[in-house]
N, C-alpha and C positions, 0 to 999 in steps of 0.2 A: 664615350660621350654621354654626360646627365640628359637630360629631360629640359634644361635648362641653358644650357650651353647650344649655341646656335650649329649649326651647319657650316661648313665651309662652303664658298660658292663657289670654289675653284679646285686645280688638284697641289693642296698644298696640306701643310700641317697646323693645328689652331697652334701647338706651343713645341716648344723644341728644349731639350734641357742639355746644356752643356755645364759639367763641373756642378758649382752651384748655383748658375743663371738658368731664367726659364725666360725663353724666347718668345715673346705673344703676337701672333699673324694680327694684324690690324682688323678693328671689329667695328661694323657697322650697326646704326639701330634699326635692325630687324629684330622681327617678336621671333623668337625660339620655335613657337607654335605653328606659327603662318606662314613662314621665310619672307615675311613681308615688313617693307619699311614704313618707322612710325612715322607721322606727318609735324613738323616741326622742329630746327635748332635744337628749341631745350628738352623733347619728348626724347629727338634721335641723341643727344645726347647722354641724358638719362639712361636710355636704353642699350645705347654703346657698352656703358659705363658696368649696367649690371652683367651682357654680356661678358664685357671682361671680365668681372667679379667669378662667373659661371667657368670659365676656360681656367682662370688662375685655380679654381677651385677641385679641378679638375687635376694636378698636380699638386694640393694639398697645401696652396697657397691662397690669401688674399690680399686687397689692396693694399694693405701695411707693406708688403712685401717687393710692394715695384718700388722701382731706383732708379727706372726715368721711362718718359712718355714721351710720345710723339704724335700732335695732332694736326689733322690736316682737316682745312676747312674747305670749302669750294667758294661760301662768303667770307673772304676776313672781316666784313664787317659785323658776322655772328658771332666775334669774338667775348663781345661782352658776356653777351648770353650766353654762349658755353663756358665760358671762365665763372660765371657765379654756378651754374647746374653742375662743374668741373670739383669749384669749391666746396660745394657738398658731399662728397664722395672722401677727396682725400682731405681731411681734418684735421691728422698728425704723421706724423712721420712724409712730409708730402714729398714726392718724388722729382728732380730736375725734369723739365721740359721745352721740348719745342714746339712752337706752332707754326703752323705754314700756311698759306693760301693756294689752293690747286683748283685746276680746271674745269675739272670732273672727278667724281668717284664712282666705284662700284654701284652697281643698281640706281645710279642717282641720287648715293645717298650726300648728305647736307654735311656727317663726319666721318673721321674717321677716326681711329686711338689705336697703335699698336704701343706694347710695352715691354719692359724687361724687369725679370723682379729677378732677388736672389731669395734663396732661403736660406 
């Protein structure tokens, strides 16, 4: 694990590689440093986001690399606002997704993003 790559909160694996897919455990915006989550939609998403960046990176992948997401909100109504902070991240090559609205998350976080890239 980098410096930069968060923690798992639980006893699971950040990524899994089968063949040439790399399996990404769903990433919350906690700071790396803190194991603490940021405060806002477009921060925690942000932060999600470089998380992932840090776990793909960690197999020698980035976001070019995933081929579909899956985002879970707790508001769907923060959808906008995570679809534009969303939009900045993936630029080209952008990967199929789904969104969903859930309950609850982890730590209370606001998202969530897990992923599958190939390389």
């Amino acid at each position: 694990m980098n410096s930069k790559e968060p923690k798992p909160i639980g006893p699971y694996s950040q990524t899994r590689r089968v063949g040439k897919l790399v399996f990404c455990s769903g990433q919350i915006g906690v700071d790396p440093e803190t194991s603490e989550l940021v405060e806002g939609v477009e921060t925690q998403t942000k932060q999600t986001l470089k998380n992932l960046e840090a776990v793909l990176a960690s197999q020698g992948l980035a976001l070019e690399h995933v081929v579909k997401t899956t985002v879970y909100l707790k508001n769907i109504e923060d959808f906008p606002k995570m679809n534009d902070m969303y939009a900045t991240f993936f630029t080209a090559n952008k990967p199929a997704r789904a969104t969903i609205g859930v309950a609850d998350l982890p730590k209370g976080a606001l998202i969530e993003i897990e992923a599958i890239a190939s390389k």
